[in-house]
N, C-alpha and C positions, 0 to 999 in steps of 0.2 A: 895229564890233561887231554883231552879230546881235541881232534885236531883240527876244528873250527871256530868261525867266531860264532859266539854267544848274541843270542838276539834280547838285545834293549829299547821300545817304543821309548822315546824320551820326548819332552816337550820340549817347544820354541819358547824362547826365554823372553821375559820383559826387562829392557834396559830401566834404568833409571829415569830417561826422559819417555819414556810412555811408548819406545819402539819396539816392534817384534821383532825379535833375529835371532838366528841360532847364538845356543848359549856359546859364551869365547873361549871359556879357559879349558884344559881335559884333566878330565876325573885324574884324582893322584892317591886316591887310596891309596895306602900300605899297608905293608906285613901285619895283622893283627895275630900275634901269639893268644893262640887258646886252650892251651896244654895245661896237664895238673902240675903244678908247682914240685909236691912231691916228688922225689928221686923211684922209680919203681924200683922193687926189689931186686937184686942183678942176679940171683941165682936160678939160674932159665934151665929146666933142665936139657940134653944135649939132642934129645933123640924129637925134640919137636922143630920144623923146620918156620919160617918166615917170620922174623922178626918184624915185628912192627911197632910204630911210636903212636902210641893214640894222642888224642887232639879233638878236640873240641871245633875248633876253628883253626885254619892252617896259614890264609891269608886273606884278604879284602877283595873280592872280584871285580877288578875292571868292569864296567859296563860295555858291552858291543856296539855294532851300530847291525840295523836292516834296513831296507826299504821298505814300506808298506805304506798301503792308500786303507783309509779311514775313512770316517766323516768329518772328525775335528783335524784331519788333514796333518797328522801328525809328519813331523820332518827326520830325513834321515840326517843321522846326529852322531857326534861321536860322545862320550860320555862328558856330560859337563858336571862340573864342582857343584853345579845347586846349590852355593851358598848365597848369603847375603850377601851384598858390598859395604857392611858396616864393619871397620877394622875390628870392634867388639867380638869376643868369643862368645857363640852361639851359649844357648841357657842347656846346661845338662844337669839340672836338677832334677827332671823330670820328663819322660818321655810317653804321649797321651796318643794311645792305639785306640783306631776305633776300627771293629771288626762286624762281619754279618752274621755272627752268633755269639751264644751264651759259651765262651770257653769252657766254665766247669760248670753246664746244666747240672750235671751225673756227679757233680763233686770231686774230688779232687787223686780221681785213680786213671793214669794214664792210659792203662790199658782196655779203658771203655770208651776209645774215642779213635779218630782216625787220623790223619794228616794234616785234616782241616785244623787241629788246636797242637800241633807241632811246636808252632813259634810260641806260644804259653805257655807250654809245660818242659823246654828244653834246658830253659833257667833253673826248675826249680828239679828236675829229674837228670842224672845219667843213662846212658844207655848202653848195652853191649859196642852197639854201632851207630855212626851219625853219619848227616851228610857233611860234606865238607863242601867250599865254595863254589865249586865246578859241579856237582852236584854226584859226587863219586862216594859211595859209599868206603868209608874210615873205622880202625878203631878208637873208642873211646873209654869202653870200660876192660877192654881187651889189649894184651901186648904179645898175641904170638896165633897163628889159627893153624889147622893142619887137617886135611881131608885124609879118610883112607883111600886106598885104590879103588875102590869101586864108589869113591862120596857117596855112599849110604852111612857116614858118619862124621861131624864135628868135632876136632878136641878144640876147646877154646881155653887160653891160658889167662886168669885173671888178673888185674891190677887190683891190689887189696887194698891199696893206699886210701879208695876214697871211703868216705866214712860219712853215716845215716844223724840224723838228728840228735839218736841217741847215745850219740859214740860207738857205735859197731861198726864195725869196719865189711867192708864188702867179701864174702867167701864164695868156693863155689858149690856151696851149703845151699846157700839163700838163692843164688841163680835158680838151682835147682828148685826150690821151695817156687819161686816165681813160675817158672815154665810148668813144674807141674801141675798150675793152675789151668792150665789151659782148657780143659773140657769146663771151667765154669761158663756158661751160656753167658751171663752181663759181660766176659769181656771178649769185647768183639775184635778187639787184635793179637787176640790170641786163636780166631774162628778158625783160622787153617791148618794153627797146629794141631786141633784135636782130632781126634779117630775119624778119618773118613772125608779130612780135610785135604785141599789140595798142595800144603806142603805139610803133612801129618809128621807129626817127632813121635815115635814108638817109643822113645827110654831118652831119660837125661840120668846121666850115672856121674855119680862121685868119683873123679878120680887120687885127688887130694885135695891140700886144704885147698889149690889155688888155681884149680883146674878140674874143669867140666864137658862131658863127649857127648852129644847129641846124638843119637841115630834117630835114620829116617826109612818111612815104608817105603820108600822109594831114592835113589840116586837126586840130589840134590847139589849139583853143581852151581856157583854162586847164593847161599843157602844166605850170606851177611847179609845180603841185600834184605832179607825178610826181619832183619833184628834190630832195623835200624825204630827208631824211637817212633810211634809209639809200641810196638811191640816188642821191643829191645832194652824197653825202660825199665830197671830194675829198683822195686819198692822195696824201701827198708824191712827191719824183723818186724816191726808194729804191722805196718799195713799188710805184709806178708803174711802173719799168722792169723789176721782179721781184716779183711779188705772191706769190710762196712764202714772201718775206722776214719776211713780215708773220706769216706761222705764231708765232713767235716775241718780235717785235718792232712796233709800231703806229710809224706814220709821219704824224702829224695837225697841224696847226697848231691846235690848241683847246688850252685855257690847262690840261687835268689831266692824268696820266701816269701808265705802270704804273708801280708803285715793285716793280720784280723780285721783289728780296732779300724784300719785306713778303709777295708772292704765289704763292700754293699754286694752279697750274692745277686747274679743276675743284673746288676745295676754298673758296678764299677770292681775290676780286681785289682789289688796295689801289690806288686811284687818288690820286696828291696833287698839290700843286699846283704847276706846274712854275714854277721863280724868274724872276725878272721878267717874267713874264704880265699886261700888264692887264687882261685878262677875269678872269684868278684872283678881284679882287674879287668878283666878282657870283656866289661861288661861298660860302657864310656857313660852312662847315664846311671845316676843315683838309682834312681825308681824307674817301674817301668808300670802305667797303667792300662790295662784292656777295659773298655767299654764297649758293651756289645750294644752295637745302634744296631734293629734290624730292617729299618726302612732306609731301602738306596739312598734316596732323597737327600733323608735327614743327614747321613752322612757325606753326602757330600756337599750341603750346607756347613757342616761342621768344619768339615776340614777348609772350607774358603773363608770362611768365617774366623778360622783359626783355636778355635773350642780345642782340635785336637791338630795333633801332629803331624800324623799319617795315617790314612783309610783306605781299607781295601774297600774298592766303589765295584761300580758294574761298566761292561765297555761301553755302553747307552749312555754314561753320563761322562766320556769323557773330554768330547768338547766343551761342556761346563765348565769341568776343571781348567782347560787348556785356556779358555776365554776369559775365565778369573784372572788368569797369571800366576796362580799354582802349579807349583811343581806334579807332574806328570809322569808316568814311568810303567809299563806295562812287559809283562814275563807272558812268553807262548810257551809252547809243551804240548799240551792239553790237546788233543783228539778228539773230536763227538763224533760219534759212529752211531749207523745203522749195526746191528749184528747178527748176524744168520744162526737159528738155532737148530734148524732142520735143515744137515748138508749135505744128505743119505737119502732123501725121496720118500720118509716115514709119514709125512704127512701130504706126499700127493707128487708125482713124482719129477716134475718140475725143477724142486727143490734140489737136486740130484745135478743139477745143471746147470754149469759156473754160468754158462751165459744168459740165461735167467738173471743172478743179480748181477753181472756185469749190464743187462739190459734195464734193472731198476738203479743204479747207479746212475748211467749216462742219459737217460730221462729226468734230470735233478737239474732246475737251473740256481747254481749254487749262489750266485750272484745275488740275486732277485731275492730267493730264499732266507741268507744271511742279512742281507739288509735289509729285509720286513719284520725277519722275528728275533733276528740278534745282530743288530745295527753293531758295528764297533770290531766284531769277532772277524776272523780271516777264513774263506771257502777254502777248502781244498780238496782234492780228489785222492790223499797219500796219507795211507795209513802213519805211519812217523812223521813226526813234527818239521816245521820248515829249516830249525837247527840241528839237524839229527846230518848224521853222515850216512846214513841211509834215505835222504829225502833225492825223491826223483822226479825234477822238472816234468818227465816227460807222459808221467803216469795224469798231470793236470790236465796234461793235454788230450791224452788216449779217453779219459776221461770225461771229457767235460760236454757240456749239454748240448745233446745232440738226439730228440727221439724220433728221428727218421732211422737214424741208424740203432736206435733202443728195439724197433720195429721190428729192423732187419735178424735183429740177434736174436730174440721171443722168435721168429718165422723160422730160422734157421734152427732153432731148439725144438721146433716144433711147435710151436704156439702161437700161429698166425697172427687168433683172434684175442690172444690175451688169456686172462684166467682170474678167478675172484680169492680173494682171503682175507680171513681175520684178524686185526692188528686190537691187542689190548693198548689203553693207553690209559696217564694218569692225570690230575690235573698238571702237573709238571711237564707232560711230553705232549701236550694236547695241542696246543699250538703248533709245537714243530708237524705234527704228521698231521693236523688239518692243512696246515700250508705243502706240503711234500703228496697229498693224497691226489690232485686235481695233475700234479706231473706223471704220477701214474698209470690213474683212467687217459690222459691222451697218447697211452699208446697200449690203454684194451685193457692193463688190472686194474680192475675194480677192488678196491682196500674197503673193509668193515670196518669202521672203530668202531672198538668197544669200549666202555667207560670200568677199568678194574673197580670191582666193587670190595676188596681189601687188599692190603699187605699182598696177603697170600695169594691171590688170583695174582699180581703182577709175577712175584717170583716161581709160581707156579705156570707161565709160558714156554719156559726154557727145554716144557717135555707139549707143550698142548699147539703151539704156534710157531712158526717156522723165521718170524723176523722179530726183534725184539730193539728198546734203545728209545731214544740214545741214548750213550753209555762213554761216558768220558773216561778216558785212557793216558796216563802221560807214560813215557818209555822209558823213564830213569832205569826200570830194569825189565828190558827188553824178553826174560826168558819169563820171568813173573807173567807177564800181559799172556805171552805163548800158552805155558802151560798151564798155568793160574787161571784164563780167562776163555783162551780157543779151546785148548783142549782138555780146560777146566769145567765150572760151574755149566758156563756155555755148548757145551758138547754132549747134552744127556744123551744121545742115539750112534757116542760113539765113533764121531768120523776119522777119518785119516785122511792125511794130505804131505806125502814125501815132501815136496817141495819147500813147503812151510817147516819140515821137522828137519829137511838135511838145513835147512839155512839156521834157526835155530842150535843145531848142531857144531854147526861152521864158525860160529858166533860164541859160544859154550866156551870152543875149543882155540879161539883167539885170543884169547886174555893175554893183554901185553903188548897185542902186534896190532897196532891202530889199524893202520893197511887192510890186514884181513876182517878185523872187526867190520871196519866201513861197510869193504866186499859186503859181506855176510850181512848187515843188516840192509843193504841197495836189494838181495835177492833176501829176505826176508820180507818188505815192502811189499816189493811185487808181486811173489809169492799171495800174500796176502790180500795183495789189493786184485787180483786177478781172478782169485778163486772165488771171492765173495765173503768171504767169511766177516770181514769186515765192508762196511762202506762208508769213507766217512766221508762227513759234511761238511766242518768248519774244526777249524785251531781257535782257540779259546784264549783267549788274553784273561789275563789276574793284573787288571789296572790299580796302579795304587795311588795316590793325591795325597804332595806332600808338603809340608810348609818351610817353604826355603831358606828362610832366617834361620831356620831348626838343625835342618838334617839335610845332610847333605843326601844327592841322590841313591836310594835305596839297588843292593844288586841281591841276585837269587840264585841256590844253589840249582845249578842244574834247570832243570824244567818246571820245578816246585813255584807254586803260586805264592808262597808264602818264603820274605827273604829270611835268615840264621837272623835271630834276636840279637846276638852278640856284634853282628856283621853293621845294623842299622849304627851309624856315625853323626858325630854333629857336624853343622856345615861348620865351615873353615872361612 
């Protein structure tokens, strides 16, 4: 576990006589065993090293406490029970999600989707790898990993036990048959494994029946972290040898299942538990239904109203919640960043010079900003989240609005009078950089927006326009965002930055040693926050509104906006 507390926004509780005070009792979740029932095979051969126990779910995460100032004036809280006070055991016959999209628009193949339908399709799919409550990548369909010396390769040893729809049992035949899918375009969490992607697999080779070796065009240290579900999710032989199949019909070995007849595509999804599953236990609700409401609003109508259970809302509506006397509860992580796409001077040579976007940074009054165009969300000046053991007070400070001295830094760069550029935007980013553009011009850039006239003009900046964003980042895996993202997609010109790659480095080569890890991401941070490559704006809250009779209060693996399905409990 990481050697901090976990940040949990919780609401002020309503007593039974109509007063507000923090809730009394503290959260008592327990152990939730989420392991395959089956015994794994025990014949491991000898020359593979790290045993591992896969798990699904390992235990119930306590909820934390933070501080944070809101609008709906949230309180710091230690985790409360969130149950009723009616002796009554809460109703788990049914568990009624209402989320801000269509989980299976694309029907029902895991790997055409991204993080956002995680908690959908986890019931009804395994994966190589999952998260686990802390938000640490685990194995699940794996019980042993082993890098070469130079990690330009994976052996992953499998667990054959689980078994597809059709009685087939898991090989590492059929991994193989999955991953090799990977250059299909429709699935998009397979984009990076294909040729020319920024975690590109060159070969997935047979090694026996029950074990499969990845190689990579590149050295791939922490490589699990990319297999965790959905890209990790391994579809039965049906869906494997025709993945149109899946439009219609899911093919998973995970213990829940569409129940058809119950489900309205687009409208309502009924997942229940498929008969003699022994993962089904570790699942506390019969059914579990997703409805996708996609108006804020309605949803959060719904959930005071009590229509549904629990709603992922927006942080603009969460003194509504709070003022209902609905259960309340908000997960940070999430990063929004400005991002530098020209950090070489290719487009004008400015760009070339940290203090340039150190000068468009500390011209941002973050305050002001956040609470005009995302009331509810937390400012901050630190690339890593306010939970991260890399978060550094002092960068807020170093930071924070100040365009006298934005002036000084542009004068000192050379750029007395300032300088003009082009900023694409879409209707999603249009409000943030109409509001971010007038902090600008008071210290002499002049910003063009342009209105992207498709798709392709937005993701075609990355080579034509030197700032781009925002781009929301969570750091569950810190070398992902590095190379994945700085000196991934975002880096068409190339750049380098020691600082950023020994910390990166340092952090690689910590595994284990909390200590150093921390180190290593405090000068990652900085690193990062100094040179410009990012600049970020606000920390993103994932509010959820829950009904407290129901479910007790909801906790999140890691930084992840969305909590483990299995994890969600009835109140007590």
């Amino acid at each position: 576990m990481r050697g901090h507390v976990r940040r949990s926004l919780t609401h002020r509780s309503t007593s039974p006589n109509g007063q507000s005070g923090r809730a009394g009792s503290t959260c008592t979740a327990g152990s939730i065993p989420h392991s395959r029932s089956a015994t794994p095979k025990s014949a491991r051969s000898t020359h593979r090293s790290q045993e591992i126990r896969m798990s699904r779910l390992t235990t119930a995460r306590g909820a934390a406490v933070i501080a944070a100032v809101t609008a709906s004036a949230l309180v710091l809280s230690a985790c409360s029970a969130g149950g009723s006070d009616d002796a009554a055991a809460a109703d788990t016959s049914k568990l009624i999600i209402a989320l801000d999209s269509d989980q299976a628009a694309l029907g029902y193949d895991p790997v055409r989707y991204g993080s956002g339908q995680r908690m959908f399709f986890e019931g009804i799919y395994d994966s190589l790898f999952v998260l686990d409550e802390d938000g640490q990548v685990v194995p699940q369909l794996v019980t042993k990993v082993e890098y070469n010396a130079d990690q330009t390769q994976l052996t992953l040893d499998l667990d054959t036990s689980a078994t597809f729809d059709d009685g087939t049992a898991l090989s590492a035949d059929l991994v193989k048959e999955n991953l090799d899918a990977r250059d299909n375009p429709d699935l998009s969490a397979y984009s990076g494994f294909a040729a020319g992607g920024e975690n590109e697999i060159t070969d997935v080779a047979v090694v026996d029946d029950d074990t499969v070796t990845l190689t990579f065009a590149a050295p791939k240290p922490g490589f699990e972290a990319n297999l965790v579900l959905p890209a990790g999710a391994i579809v039965g032989p049906v869906g494997a040898a025709d993945r149109s199949s899946l439009d219609a019909t899911p093919d998973g070995s995970g213990p829940l299942a569409v129940d058809e007849q119950a489900t309205v595509k687009g409208n309502s999804y009924l997942l229940v538990k498929k008969e003699d599953a022994a993962d089904a236990k570790d699942y506390p609700f019969d059914s579990y239904e997703f409805r996708p409401i996609l108006d804020p609003q309605a949803r959060v109508n719904a959930a005071i109203s009590g229509e549904v259970d629990l709603a992922y809302i927006t942080a603009d509506t969460q003194a509504q919640v709070e003022s209902a006397g609905s259960g309340l509860v908000a997960n940070g992580g999430t990063v929004q960043n400005l991002i530098a796409f020209d950090k070489v001077g290719a487009l004008g040579p400015q760009w070339a010079d940290p203090r340039v976007y150190q000068a468009l940074s500390m011209a941002i009054d973050r305050e002001t900003y956040v609470t005009a165009v995302h009331p509810g969300e937390l400012p901050t000046a630190n690339a890593l989240p306010a939970d991260s053991p890399g978060y550094l007070p002092e960068l807020d400070e170093q930071y924070a609005y100040d365009p006298e001295g934005a002036k000084a830094l542009l004068a000192e760069a050379g750029y007395p009078d300032g300088f003009d550029f082009d900023f694409t935007i879409s209707s999603a980013s249009q409000r943030d950089l109409e509001a971010l553009q007038p902090y600008w011009a008071a210290i002499g850039v002049n910003v063009n927006l342009k209105n992207a006239a498709s798709t392709e003009e937005i993701f075609a900046v990355v080579q034509t326009e030197p700032v781009g964003g925002p781009i929301p980042l969570t750091w569950t895996n810190p070398l992902g965002n590095v190379f994945g993202v700085l000196f991934g997609f975002a880096n068409f010109h190339k750049a380098e930055n020691g600082e950023i790659q020994a910390a990166a480095g340092a952090y690689g080569a910590a595994q284990g040693d909390e200590a150093a890890k921390a180190t290593a991401l405090e000068d990652l941070n900085r690193a990062i926050v100094d040179s410009g490559w990012l600049i970020p704006l606000f920390e993103q809250l994932a509010p959820w509104a829950y009904n407290t009779a129901k479910v007790a209060e909801p906790t999140f693996p890691g930084a992840e906006a969305f909590p483990i399905l299995a994890s969600i409990q009835p109140a007590s």
